[in-house]
PDB file as gemmi writes it, atoms N, CA and C in Angstrom:
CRYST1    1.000    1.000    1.000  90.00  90.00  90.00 P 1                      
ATOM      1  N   UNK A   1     -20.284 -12.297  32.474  1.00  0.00           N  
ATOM      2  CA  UNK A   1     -19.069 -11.880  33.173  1.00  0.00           C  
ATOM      3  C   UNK A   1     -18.356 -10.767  32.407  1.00  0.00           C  
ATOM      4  N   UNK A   2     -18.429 -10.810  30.836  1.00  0.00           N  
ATOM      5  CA  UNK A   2     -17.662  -9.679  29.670  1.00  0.00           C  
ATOM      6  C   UNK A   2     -18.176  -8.546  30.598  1.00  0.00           C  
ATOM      7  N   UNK A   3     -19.593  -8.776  30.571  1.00  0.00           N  
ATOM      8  CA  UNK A   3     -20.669  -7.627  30.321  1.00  0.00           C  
ATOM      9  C   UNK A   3     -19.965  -6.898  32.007  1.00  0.00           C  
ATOM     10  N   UNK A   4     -19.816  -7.439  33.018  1.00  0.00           N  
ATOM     11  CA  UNK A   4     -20.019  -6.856  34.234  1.00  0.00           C  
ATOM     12  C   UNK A   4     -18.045  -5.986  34.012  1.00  0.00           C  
ATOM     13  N   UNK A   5     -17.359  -6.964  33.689  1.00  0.00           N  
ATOM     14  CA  UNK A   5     -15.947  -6.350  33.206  1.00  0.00           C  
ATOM     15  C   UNK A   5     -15.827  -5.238  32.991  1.00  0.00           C  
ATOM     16  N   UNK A   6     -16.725  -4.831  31.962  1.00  0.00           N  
ATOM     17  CA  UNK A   6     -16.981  -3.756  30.822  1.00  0.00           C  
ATOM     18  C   UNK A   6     -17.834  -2.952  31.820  1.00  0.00           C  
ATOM     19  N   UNK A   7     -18.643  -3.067  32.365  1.00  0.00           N  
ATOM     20  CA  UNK A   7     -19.264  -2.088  33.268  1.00  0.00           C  
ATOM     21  C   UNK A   7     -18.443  -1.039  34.450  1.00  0.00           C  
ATOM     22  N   UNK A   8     -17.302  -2.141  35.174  1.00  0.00           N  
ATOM     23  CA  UNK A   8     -16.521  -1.527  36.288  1.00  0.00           C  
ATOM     24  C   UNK A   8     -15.718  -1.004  35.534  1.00  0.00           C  
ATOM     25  N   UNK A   9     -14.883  -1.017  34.191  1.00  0.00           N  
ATOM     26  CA  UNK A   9     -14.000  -0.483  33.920  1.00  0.00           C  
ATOM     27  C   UNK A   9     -14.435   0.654  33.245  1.00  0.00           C  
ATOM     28  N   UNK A  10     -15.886   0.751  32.601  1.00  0.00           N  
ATOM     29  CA  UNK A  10     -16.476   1.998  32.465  1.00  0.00           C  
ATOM     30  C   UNK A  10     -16.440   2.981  33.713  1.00  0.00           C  
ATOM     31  N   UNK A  11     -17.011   2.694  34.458  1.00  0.00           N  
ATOM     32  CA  UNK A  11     -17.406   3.098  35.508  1.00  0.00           C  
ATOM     33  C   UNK A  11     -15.856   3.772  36.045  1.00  0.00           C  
ATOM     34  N   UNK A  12     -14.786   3.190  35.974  1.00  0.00           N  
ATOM     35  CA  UNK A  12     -13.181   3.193  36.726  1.00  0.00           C  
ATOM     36  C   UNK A  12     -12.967   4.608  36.001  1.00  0.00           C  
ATOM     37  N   UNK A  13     -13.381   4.722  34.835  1.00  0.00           N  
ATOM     38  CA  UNK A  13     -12.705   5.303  33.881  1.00  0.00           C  
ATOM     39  C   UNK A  13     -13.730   6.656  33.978  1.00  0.00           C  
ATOM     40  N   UNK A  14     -14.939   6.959  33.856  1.00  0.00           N  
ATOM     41  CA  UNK A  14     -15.967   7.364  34.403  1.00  0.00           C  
ATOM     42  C   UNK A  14     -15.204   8.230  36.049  1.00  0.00           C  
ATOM     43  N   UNK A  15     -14.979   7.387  36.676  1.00  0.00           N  
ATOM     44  CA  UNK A  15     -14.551   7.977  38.250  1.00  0.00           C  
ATOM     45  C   UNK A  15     -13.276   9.042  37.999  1.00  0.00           C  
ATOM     46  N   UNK A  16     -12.438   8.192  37.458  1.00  0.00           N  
ATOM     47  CA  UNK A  16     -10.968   9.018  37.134  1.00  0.00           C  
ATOM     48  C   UNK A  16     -11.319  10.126  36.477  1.00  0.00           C  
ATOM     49  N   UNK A  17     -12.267  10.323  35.411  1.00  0.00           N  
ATOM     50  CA  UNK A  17     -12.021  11.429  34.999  1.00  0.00           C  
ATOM     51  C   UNK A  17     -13.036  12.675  35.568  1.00  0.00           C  
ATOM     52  N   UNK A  18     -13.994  12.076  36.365  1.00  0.00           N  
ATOM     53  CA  UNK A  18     -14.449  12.846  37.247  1.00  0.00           C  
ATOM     54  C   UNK A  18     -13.421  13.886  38.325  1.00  0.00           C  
ATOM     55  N   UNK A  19     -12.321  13.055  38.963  1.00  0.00           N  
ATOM     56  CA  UNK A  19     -11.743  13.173  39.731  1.00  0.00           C  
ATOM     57  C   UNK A  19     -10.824  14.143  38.693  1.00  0.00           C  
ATOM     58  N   UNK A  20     -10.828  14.176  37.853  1.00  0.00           N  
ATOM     59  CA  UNK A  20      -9.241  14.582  36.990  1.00  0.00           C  
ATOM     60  C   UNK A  20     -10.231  16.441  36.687  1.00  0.00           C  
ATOM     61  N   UNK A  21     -11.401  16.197  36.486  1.00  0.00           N  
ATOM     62  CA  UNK A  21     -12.624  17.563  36.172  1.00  0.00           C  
ATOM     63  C   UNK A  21     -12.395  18.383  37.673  1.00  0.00           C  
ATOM     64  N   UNK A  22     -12.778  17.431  38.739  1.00  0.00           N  
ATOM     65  CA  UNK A  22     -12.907  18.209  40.009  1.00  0.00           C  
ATOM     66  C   UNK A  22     -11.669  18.854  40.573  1.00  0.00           C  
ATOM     67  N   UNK A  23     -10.144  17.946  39.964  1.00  0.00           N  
ATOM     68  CA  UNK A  23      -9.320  18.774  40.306  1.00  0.00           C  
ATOM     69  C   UNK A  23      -8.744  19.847  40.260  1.00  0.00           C  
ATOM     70  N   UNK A  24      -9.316  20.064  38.351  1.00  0.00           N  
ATOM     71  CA  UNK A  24      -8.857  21.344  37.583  1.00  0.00           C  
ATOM     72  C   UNK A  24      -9.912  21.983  37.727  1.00  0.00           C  
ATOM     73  N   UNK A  25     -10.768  21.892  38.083  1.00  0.00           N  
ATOM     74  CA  UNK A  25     -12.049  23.198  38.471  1.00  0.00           C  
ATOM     75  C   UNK A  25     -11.364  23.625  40.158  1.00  0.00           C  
ATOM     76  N   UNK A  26     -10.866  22.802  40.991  1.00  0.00           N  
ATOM     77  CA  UNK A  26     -10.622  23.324  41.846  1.00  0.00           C  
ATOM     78  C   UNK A  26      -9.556  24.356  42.057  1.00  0.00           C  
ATOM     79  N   UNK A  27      -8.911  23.918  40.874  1.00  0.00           N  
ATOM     80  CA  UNK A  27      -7.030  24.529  40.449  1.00  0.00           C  
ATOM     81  C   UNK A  27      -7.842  26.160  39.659  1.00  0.00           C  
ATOM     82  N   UNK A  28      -8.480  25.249  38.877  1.00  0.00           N  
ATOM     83  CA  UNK A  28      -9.044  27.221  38.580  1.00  0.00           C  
ATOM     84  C   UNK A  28      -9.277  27.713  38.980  1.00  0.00           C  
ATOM     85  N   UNK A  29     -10.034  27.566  40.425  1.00  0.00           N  
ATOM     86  CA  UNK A  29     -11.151  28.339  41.065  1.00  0.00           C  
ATOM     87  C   UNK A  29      -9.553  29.203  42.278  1.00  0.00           C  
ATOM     88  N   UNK A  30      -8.700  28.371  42.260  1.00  0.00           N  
ATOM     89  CA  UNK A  30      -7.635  29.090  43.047  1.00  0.00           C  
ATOM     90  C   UNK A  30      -6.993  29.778  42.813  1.00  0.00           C  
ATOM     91  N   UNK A  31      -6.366  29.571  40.930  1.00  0.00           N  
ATOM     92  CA  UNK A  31      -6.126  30.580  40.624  1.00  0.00           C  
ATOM     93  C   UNK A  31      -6.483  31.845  40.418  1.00  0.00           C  
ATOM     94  N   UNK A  32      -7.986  32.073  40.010  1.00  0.00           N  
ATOM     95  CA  UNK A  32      -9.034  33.006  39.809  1.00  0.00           C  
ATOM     96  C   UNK A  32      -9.203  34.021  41.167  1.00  0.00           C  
ATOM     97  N   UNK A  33      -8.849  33.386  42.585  1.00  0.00           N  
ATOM     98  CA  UNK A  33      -8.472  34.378  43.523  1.00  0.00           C  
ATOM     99  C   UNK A  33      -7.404  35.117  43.450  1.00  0.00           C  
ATOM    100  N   UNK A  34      -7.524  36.455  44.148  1.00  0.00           N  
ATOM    101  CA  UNK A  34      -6.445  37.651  44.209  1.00  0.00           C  
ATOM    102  C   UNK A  34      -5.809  37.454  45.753  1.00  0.00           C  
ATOM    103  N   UNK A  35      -4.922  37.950  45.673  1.00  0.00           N  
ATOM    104  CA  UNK A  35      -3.780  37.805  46.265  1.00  0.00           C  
ATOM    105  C   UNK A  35      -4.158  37.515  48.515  1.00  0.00           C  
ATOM    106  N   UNK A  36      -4.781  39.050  48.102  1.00  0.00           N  
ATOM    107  CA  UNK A  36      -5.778  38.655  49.243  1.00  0.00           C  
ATOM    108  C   UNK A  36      -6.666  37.653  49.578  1.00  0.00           C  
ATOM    109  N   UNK A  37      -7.414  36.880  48.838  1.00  0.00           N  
ATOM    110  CA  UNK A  37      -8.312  35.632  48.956  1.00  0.00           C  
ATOM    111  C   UNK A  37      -7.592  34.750  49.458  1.00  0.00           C  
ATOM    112  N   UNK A  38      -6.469  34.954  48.261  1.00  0.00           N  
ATOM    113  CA  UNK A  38      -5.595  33.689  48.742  1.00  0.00           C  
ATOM    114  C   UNK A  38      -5.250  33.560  49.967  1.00  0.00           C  
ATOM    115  N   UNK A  39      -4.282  34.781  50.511  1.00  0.00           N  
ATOM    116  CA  UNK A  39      -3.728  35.216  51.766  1.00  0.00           C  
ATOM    117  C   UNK A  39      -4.775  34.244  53.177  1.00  0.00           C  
ATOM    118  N   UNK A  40      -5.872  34.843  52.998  1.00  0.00           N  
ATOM    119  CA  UNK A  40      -7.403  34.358  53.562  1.00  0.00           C  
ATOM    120  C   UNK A  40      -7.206  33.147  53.807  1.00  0.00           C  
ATOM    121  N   UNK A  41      -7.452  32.423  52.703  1.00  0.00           N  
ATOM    122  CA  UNK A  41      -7.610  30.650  52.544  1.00  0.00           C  
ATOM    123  C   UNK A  41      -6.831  30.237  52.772  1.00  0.00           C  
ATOM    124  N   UNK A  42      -5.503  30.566  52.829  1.00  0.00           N  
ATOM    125  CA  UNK A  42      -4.095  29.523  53.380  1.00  0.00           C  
ATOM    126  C   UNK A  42      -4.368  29.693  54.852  1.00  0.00           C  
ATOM    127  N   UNK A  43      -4.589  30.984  55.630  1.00  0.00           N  
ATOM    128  CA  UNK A  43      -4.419  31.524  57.000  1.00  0.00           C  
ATOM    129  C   UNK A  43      -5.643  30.272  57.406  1.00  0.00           C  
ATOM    130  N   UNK A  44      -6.750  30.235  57.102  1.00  0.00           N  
ATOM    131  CA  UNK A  44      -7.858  29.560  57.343  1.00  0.00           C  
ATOM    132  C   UNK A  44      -7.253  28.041  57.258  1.00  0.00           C  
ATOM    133  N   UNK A  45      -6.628  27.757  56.412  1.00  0.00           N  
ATOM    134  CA  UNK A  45      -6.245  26.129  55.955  1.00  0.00           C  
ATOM    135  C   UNK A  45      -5.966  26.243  54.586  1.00  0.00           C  
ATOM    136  N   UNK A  46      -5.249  24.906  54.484  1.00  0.00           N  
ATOM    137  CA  UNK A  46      -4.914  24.892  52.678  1.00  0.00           C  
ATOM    138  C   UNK A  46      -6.312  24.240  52.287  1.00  0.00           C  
ATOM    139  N   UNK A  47      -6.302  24.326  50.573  1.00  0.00           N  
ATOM    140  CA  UNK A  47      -7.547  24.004  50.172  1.00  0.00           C  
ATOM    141  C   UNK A  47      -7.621  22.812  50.160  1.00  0.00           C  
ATOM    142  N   UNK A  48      -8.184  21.848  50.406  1.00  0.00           N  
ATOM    143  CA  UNK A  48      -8.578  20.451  50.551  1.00  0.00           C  
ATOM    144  C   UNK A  48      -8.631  19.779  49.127  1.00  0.00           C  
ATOM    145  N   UNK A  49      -7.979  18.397  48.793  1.00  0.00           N  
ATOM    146  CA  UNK A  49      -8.323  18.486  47.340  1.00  0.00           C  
ATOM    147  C   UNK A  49      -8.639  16.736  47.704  1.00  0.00           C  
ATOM    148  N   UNK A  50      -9.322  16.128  48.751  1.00  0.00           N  
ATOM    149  CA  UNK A  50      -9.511  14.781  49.312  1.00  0.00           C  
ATOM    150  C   UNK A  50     -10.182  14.318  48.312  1.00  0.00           C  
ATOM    151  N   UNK A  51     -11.685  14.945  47.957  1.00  0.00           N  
ATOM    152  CA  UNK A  51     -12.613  14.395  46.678  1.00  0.00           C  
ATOM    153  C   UNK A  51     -12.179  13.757  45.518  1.00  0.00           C  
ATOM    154  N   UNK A  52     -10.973  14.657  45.464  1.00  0.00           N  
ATOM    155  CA  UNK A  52     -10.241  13.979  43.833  1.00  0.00           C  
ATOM    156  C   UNK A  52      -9.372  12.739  44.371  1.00  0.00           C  
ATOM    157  N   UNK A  53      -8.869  12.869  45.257  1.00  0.00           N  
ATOM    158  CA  UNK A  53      -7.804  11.547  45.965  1.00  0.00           C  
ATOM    159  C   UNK A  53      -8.719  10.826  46.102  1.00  0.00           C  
ATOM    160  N   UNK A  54      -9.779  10.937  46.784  1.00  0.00           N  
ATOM    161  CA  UNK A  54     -10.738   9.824  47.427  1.00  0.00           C  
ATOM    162  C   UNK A  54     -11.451   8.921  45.832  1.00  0.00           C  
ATOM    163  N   UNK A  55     -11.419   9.718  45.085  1.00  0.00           N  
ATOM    164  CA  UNK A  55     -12.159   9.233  43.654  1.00  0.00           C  
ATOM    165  C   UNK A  55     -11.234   8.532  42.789  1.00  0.00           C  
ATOM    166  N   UNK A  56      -9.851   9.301  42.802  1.00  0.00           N  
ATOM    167  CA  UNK A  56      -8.812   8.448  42.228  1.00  0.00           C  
ATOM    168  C   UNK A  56      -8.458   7.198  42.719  1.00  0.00           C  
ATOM    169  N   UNK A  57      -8.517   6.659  44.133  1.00  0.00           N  
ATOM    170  CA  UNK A  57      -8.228   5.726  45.123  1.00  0.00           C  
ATOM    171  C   UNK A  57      -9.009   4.728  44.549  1.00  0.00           C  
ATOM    172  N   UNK A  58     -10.294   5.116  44.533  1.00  0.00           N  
ATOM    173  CA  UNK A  58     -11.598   4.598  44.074  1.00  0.00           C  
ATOM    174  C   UNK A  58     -11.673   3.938  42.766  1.00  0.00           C  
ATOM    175  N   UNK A  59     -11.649   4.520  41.905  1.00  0.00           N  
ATOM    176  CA  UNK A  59     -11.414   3.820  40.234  1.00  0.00           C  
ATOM    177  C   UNK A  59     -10.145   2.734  40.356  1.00  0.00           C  
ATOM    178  N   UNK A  60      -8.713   3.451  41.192  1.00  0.00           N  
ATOM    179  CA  UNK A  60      -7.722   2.450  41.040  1.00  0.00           C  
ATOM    180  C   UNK A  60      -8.190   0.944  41.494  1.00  0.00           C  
ATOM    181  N   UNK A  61      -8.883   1.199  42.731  1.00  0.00           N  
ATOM    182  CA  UNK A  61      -9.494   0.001  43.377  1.00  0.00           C  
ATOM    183  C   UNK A  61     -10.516  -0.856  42.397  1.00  0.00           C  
ATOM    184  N   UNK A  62     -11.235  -0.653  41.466  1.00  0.00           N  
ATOM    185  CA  UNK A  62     -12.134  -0.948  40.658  1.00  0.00           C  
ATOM    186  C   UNK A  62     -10.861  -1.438  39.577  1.00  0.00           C  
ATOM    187  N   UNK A  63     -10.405  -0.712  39.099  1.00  0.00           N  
ATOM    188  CA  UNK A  63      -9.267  -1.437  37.745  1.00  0.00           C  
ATOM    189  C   UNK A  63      -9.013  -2.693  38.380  1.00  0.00           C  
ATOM    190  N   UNK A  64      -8.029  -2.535  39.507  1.00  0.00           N  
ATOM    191  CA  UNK A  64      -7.383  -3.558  40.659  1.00  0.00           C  
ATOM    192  C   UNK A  64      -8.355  -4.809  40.222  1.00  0.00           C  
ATOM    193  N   UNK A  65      -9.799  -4.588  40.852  1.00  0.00           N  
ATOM    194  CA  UNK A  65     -10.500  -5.707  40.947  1.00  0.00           C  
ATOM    195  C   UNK A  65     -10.789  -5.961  39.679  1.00  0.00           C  
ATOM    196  N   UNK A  66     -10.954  -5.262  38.417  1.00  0.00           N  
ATOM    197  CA  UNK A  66     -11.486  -5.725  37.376  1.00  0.00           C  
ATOM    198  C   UNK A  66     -10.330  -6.982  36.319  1.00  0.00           C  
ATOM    199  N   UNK A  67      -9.107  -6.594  36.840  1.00  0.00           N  
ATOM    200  CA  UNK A  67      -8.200  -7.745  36.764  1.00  0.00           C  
ATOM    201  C   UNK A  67      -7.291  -8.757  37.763  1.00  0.00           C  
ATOM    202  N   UNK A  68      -8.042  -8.846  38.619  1.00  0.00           N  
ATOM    203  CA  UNK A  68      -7.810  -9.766  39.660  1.00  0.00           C  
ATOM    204  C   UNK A  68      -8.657 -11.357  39.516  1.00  0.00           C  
TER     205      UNK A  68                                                      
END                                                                             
C-alpha cells in the first residue's frame, strides 16, 4: 500500500510539473511573437492553455485520492 502511495504522488508531482513546463513554454512561445502575430492569434482566438488546466486538475485529483 506505502509502495502504491509513493507511486501516485510521484506520478501527481510528475503531472504538475509537466503542466507547470507546458505552461511556460507556451508563455514563451507568445512572447517570442511580434506584434503582428500576436494581432493574428487574438483575431483568430485567444491561445488555449486547457493542457496545463487539464493536467493540473489531474495531479490535484491524484493528491486528493492519495490522502483520502
Amino acid at each position: 500500500m506505502e509502495t502504491l502511495i509513493l507511486f501516485i504522488t510521484i506520478v501527481a508531482v510528475l503531472a504538475v510539473l509537466f503542466a507547470s513546463v507546458a505552461y511556460g513554454c507556451a508563455w514563451l512561445w507568445w512572447r517570442s511573437l511580434n506584434t503582428l502575430e500576436r494581432t493574428l492569434y487574438r483575431s483568430a482566438g485567444s491561445v488555449k492553455l486547457w493542457p496545463a488546466a487539464v493536467g493540473v486538475a489531474g495531479a490535484a485529483w491524484l493528491i486528493a485520492r492519495c490522502f483520502a
